[in-house]
C-alpha positions as CSV (number, residue, x, y, z in Angstrom):
1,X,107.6,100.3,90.8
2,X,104.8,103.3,90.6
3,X,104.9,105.7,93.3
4,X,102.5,104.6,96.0
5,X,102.5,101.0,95.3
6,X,103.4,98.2,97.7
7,X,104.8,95.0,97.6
8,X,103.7,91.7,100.2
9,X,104.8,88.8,100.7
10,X,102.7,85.5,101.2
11,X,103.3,82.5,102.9
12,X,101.3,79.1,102.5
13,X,101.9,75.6,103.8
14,X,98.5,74.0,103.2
15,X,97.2,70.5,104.2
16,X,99.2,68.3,102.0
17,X,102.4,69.6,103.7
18,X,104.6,69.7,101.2
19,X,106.8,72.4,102.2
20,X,105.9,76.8,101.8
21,X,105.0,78.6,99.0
22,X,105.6,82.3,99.0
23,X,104.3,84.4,96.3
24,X,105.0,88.0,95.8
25,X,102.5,90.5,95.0
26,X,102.4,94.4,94.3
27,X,99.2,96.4,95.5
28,X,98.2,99.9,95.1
29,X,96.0,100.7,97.9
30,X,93.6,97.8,98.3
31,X,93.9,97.5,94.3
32,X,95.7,94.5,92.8
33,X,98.1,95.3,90.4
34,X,99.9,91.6,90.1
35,X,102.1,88.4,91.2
36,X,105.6,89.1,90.9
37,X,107.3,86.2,91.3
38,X,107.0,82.6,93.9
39,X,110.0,80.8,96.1
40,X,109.5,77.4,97.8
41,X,111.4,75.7,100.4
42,X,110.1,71.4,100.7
43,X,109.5,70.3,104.0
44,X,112.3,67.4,105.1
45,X,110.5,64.0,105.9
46,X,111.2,64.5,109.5
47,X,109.7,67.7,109.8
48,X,106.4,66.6,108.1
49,X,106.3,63.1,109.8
50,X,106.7,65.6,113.3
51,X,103.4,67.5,111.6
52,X,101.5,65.0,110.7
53,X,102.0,63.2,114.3
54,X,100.6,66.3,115.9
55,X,97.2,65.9,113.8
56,X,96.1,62.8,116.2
57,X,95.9,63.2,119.9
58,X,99.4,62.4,121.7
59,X,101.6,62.9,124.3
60,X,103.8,66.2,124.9
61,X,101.5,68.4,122.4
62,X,102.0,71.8,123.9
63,X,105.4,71.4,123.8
64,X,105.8,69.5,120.6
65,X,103.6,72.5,118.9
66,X,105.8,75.3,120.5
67,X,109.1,73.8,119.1
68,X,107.5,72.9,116.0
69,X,106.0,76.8,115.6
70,X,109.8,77.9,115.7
71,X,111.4,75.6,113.4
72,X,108.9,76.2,110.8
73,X,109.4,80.3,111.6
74,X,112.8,79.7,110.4
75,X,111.7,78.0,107.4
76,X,109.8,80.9,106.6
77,X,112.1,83.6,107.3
78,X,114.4,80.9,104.7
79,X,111.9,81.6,101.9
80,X,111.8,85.1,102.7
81,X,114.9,85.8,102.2
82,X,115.2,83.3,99.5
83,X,112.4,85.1,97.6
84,X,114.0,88.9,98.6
85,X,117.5,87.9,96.8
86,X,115.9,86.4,93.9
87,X,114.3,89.3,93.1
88,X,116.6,92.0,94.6
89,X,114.9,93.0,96.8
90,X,115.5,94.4,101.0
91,X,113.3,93.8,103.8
92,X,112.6,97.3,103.3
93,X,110.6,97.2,100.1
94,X,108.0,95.0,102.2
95,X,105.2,96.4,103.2
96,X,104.1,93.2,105.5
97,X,103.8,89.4,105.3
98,X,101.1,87.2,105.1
99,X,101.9,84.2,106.5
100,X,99.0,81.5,107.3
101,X,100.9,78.5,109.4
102,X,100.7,75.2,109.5
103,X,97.3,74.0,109.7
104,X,97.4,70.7,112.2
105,X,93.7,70.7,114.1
106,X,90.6,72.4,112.1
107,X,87.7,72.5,114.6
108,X,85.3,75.0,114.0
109,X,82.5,72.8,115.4
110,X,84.4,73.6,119.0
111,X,85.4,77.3,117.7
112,X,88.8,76.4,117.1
113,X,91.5,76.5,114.4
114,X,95.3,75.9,115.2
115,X,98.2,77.3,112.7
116,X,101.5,76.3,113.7
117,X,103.6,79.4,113.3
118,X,105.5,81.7,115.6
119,X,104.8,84.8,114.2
120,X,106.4,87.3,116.6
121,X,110.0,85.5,115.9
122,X,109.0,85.6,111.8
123,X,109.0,89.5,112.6
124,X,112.1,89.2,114.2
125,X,113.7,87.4,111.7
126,X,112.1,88.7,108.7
127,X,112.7,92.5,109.5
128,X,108.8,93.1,108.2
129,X,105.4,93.4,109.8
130,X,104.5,89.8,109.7
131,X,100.1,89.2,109.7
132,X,98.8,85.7,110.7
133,X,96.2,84.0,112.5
134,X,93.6,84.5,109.8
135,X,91.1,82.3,111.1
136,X,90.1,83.1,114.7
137,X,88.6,86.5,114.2
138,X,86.1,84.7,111.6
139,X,85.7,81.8,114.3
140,X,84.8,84.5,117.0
141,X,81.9,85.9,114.6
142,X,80.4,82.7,114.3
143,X,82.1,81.2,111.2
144,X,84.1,78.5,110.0
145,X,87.0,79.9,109.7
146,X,87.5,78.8,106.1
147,X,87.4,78.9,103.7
148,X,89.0,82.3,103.6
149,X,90.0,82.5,99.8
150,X,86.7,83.4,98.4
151,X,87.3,87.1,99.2
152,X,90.6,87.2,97.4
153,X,89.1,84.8,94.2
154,X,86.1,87.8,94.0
155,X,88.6,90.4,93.8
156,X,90.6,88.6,90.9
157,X,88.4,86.3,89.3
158,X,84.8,87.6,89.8
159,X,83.3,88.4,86.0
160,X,80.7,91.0,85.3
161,X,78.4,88.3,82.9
162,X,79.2,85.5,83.7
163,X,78.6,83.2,86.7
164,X,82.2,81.9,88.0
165,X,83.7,78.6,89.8
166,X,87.0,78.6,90.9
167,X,88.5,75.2,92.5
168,X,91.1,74.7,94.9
169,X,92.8,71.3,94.6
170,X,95.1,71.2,98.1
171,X,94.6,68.6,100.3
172,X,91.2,69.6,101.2
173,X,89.2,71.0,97.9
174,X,87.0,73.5,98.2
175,X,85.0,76.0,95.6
176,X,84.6,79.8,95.3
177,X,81.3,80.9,93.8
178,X,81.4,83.6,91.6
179,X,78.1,85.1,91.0
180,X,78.1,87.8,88.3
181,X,76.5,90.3,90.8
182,X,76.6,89.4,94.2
183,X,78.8,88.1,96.7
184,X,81.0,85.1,97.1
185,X,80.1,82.3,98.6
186,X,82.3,78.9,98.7
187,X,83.0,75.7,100.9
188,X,85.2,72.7,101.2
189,X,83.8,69.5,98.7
190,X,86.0,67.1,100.4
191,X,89.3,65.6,99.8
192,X,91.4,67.2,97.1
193,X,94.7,65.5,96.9
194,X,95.0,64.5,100.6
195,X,93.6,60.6,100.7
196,X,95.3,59.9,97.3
197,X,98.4,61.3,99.0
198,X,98.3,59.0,101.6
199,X,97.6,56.1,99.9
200,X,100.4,56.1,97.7
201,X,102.7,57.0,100.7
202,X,101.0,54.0,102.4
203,X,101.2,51.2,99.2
204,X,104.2,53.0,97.4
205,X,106.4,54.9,100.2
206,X,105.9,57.8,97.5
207,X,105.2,61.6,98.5
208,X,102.3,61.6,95.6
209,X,101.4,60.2,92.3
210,X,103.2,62.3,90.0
211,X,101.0,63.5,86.8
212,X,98.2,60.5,88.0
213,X,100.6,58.0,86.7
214,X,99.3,54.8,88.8
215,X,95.7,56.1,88.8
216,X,95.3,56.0,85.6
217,X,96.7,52.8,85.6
218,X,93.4,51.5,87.7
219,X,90.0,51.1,87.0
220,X,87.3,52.9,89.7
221,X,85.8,50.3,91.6
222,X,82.2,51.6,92.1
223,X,81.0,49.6,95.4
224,X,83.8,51.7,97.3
225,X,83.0,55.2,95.0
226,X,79.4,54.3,96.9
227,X,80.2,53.5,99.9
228,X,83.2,57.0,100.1
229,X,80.3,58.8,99.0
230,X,77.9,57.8,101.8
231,X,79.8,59.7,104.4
232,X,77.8,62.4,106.1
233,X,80.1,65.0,105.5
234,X,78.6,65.5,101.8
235,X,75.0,65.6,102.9
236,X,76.2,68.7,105.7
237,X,74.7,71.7,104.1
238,X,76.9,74.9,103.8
239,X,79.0,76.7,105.1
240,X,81.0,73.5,106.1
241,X,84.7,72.9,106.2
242,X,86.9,69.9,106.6
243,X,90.3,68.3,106.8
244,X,92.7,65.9,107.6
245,X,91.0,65.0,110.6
246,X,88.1,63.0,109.2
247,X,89.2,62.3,105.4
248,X,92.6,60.3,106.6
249,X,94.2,57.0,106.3
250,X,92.7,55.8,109.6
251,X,89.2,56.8,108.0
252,X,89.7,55.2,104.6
253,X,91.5,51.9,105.5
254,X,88.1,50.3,107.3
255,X,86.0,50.6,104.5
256,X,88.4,48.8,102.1
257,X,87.6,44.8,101.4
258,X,90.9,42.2,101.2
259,X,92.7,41.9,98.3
260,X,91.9,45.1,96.0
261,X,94.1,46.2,93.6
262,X,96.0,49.4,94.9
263,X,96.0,50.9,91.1
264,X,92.5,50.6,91.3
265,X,91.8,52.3,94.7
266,X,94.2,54.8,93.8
267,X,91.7,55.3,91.1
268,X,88.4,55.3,92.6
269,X,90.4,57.9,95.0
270,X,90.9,60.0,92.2
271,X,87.0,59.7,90.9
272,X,85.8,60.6,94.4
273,X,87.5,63.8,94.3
274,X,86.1,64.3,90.6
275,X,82.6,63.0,91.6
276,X,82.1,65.2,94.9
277,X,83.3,68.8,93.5
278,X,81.2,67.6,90.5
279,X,78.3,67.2,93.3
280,X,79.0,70.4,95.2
281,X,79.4,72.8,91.8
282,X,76.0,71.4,90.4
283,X,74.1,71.5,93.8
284,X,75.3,75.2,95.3
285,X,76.1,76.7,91.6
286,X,73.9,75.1,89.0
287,X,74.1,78.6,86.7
288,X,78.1,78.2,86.0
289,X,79.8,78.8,82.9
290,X,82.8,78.7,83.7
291,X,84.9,76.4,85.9
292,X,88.8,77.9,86.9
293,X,91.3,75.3,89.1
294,X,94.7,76.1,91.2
295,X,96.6,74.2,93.7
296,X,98.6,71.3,93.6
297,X,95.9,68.5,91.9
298,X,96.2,70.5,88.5
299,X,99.0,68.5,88.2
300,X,97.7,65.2,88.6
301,X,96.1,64.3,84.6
302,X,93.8,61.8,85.4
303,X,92.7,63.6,88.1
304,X,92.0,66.9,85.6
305,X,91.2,64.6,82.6
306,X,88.1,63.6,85.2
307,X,87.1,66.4,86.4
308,X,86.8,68.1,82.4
309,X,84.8,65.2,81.3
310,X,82.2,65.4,83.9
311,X,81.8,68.9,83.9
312,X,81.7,68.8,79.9
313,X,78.2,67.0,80.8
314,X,76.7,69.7,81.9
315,X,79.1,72.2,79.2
316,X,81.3,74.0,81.5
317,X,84.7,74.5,80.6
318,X,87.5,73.6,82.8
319,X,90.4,75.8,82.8
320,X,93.5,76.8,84.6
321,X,94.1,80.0,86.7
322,X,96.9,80.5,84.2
323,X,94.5,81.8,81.9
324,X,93.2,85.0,84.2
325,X,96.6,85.7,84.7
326,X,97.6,84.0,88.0
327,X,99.6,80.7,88.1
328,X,97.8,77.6,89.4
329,X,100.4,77.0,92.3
330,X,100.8,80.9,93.2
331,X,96.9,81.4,93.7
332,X,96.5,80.8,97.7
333,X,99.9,82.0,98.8
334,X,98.9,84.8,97.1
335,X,96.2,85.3,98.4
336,X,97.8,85.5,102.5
337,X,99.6,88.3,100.7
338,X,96.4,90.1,99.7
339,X,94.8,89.5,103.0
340,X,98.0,91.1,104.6
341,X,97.2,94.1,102.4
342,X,93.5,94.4,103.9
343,X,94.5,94.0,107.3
344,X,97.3,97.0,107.0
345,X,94.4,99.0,105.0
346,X,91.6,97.9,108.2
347,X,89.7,96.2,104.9
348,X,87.0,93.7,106.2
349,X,87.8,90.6,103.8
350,X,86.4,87.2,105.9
351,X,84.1,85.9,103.0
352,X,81.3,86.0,105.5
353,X,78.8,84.4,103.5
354,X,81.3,81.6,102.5
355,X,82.1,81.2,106.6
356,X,78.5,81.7,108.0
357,X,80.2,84.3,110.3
358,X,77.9,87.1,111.4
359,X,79.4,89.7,109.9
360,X,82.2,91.0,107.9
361,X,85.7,91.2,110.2
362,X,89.6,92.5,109.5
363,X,91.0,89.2,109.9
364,X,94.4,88.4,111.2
365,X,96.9,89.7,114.0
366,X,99.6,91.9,113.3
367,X,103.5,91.6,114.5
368,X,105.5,94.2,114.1
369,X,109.2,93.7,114.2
């Protein structure tokens, strides 16, 4: 390592709560130099059924979310360490860690976003200033409070000629605009992964369809693609953001008719996610070239298959985030490391315009242990 660089550490459990990601990356400054090297720790079944419970109104909440903030604090100090040994590494070659929590209520319409984690016992565990609570400074200003990744995708990804998409398939999808020469800009489509998720848990008792095996199996069925696509969220203009709270099982069950094939839902599941980042690129970024995906969906064929031959249409190129140099399921953990890095350098990096905040803001809170 160079004199004067430093390494972070960040930490991502997004919507489809899987388990936490954490991605090591070195920094010069507020320059990125690169992504080291990734841990991940799965959630046990318990501890996501005990998530997802805490998504839908109930009894005991506050005290349920406290208990549930600790336990997953010691699943992140887990990967911590995990990550520190496999790389030989001390707590003392950490500048700080980014850790973003446990999403389990998004409302920005009420100026609210909670992220289960507990950050001051992370500290305390960890050995390292530990940053989180990304979202509530942006909130404050007037924004959404997502997405935040635009920021960190300009920094990386942003090309000096040509105009730029970059796709996050999580739970949730949601876009980065890269414009050649200006600033980024970006919202959530829709559902990424999440409603295919939970129908296969639902028909199959399966965690996901691994590659878009039984998707591609079905045919779409396009009286359901229609009616999906008729939901007020897509008409919303930007900056918008959504999760698990409207596109769940409880929303997508009532508009389903008797009898239809699960193969083929599955599929139609799989074309709505295709059809409304298709919708959203073409509507807020008609001038892109080039169209770059992470997350977790890059994994799921038919789902990429879909998405390449309808942008192919229109003669965009999809690609993976592989091929600027950043590993498709490293890109937002990484990027809770970066935003670490501009919090300890007092570095604005909300994506304002992506938000709709007010202005630009250091985002996070800051532990020290």
């Amino acid at each position: 390592m160079h004199n004067g660089d430093q390494f972070y550490i960040g930490l991502m459990s997004g919507t489809s709560m899987d388990g936490v990601d954490a991605v090591l990356i070195r920094m010069h400054g507020v320059e990125w130099l690169a992504a080291e090297a990734h841990s991940f720790i799965p959630y046990s079944g318990r501890l996501k059924a005990d998530l997802l419970e805490l998504q839908n109104v109930g009894h005991n909440e506050l005290h349920r979310s406290m208990m549930l903030s600790q336990e997953l604090s010691y699943l992140y100090g887990r990967v911590v360490r995990q990550l520190l040994a496999e790389q030989n590494l001390s707590a003392d070659n950490i500048t700080a860690i980014g850790c973003h929590g446990q999403t389990i209520r998004h409302a920005p319409e009420s100026r609210y976003s909670i992220q289960l984690a507990d950050l001051s016992l992370l500290a305390e565990l960890s050995g390292i200033l530990t940053i989180g609570d990304f979202r509530s400074r942006d909130l404050a200003a007037g924004g959404q409070g997502a997405p935040l990744v635009p920021s960190f995708h300009q920094a990386l990804f942003q090309h000096s000629s040509k105009a730029r998409v970059v796709l996050n398939l999580g739970g949730i999808a949601n876009i980065s605009v890269l414009p050649p020469d200006g600033a980024a800009f970006g919202f959530d489509t829709g559902p990424g992964n999440m409603l295919m998720d939970s129908w296969v848990n639902y028909i199959w008792q399966q965690p996901y369809d691994e590659g878009g095996k039984k998707a591609e199996a079905g045919m779409v069925l396009p009286e359901l693609l229609e009616k999906l696509l008729s939901d007020p969220y897509f008409a919303r203009p930007y900056p918008k953001s959504t999760g698990r709270e409207l596109f769940s099982l409880s929303w997508l069950l009532p508009q389903l008719s008797d009898g239809l094939n699960p193969n083929d839902v599955l599929r139609t599941l799989s074309e709505y996610t295709v059809q409304t980042v298709f919708d959203a690129v073409v509507s807020a970024a008609p001038d892109t070239q080039e169209l770059y995906v992470c997350g977790g969906g890059i994994r799921n064929q038919t789902l990429m298959k879909g998405l390449s031959h309808r942008f192919l249409e229109r003669g965009i190129q999809v690609h993976s985030t592989d091929e600027l140099h950043l590993n498709p399921q490293w890109v937002e953990a990484a990027a809770f490391a970066w935003l670490a890095s501009c919090w300890v350098n007092r570095v604005a990096s909300n994506p304002y315009r992506a938000t709709g905040a007010r202005k630009p803001c250091v985002l996070g809170a800051g532990y020290y242990p």
